[in-house]
C-alpha positions in Angstrom: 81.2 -29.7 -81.1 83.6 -27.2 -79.3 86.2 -29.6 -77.6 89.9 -29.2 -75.9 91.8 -32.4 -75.6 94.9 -32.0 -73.5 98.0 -34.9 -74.1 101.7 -34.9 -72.9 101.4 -35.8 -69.4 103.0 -38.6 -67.1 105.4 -39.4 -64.5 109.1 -37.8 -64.3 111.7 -37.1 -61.6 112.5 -33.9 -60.0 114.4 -31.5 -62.3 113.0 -32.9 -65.8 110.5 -31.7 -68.6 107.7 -32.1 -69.7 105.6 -30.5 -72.6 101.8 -30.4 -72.4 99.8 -30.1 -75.3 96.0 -28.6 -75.9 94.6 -29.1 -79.2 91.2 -27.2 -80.2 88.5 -28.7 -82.7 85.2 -27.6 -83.5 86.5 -24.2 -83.0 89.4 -21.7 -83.9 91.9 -20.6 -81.0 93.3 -17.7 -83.0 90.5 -15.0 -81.4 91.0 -17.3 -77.9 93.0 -16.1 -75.4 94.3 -19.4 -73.4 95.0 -20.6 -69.8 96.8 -23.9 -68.2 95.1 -24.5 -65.0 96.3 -27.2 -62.5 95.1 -29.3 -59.0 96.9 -30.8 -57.1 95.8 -33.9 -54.7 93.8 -31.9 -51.8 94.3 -28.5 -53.5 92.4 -26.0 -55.2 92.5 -26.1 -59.3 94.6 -22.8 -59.9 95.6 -20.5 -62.7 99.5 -21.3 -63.4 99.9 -19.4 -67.0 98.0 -17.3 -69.7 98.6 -16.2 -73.2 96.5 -13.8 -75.2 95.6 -13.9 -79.0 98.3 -11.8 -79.4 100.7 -13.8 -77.9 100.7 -11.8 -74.3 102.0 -14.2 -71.5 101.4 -14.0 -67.7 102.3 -16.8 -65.0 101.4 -17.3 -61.4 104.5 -17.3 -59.4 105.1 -20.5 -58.5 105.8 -21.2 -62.2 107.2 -18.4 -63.5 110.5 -18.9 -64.7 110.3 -22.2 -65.1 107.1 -23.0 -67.0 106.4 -21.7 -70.8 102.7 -21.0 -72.6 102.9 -21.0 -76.0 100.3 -21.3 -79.2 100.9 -22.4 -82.7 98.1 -21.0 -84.8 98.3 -23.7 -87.9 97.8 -26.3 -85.7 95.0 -24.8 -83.7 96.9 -25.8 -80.5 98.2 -24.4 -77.5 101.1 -25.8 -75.4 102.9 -25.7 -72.0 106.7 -26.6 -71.7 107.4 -27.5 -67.9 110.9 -27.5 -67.0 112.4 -28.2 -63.6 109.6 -29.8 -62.5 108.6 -29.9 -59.2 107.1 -32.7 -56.7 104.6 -30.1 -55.9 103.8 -29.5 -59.5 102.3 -32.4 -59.2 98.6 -32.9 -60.4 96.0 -33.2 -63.1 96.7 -30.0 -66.0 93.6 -28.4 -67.8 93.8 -26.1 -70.7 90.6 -24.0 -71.0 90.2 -21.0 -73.8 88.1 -17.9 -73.3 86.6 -16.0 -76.1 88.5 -12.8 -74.9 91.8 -11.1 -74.1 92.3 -10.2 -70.2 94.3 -8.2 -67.7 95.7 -10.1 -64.3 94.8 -11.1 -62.4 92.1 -12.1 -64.3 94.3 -14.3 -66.8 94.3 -16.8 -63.9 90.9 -16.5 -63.0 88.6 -20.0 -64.2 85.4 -17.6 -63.7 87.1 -16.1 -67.2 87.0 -19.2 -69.2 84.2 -21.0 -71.3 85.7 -23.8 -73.0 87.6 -26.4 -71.0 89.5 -29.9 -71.5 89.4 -33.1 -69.5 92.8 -32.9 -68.2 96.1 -34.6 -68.3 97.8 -36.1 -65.0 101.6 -34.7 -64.5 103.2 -36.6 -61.8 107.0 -35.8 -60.7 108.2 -38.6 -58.2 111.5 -39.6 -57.6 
């Protein structure tokens, strides 16, 4: 069974950290390209950051800077370090894998995407 389980949410204050985690089973990520997704209360799930098999990164702009996609191979999982966090960065976080490498601004795109986790709620509240 082909399954993404996010962890490493909760609630922080403006200006800290957090580290999201997406671990992969039933199925290897190496030949997966990978995307964080995000929705906020009211909003639209978007694309926030994408990294390629290779190790290619791209980020929406409200992130960038701030926000790093990463992948560790041995342990089959893919990761999202959050600094300066946001009140607006508030929401529920997705990782989902596709079985491809992409170009933007399709890296952001969920249309791209076959495998998807349950999500982990971020909330940044002071």
């Amino acid at each position: 069974q082909f399954q993404l389980v996010e962890s490493g949410g909760g609630l922080v204050q403006p200006g800290e950290s957090l580290r999201l985690s997406c671990a992969a089973s039933g199925f290897t990520l190496d030949y997966h390209s990978i995307g964080w997704f995000r929705m906020g209360p009211g909003k639209e799930r978007e694309g926030i950051a994408y990294i390629s098999s290779s190790g290619d990164t791209h980020y929406a702009g409200s992130v960038k800077g701030r926000f790093t996609i990463s992948r560790d191979s041995a342990k089959n999982s893919g990761y999202l370090q959050m600094n300066s966090l946001k009140p607006e960065d508030t929401g529920r976080y997705y990782c989902a894998a596709a079985d491809h490498d992409m170009f933007a601004p399709a890296t952001l795109s969920e249309r791209e995407y076959r495998y998807w986790g349950r999500g982990t709620q971020v909330t940044i509240s002071s």
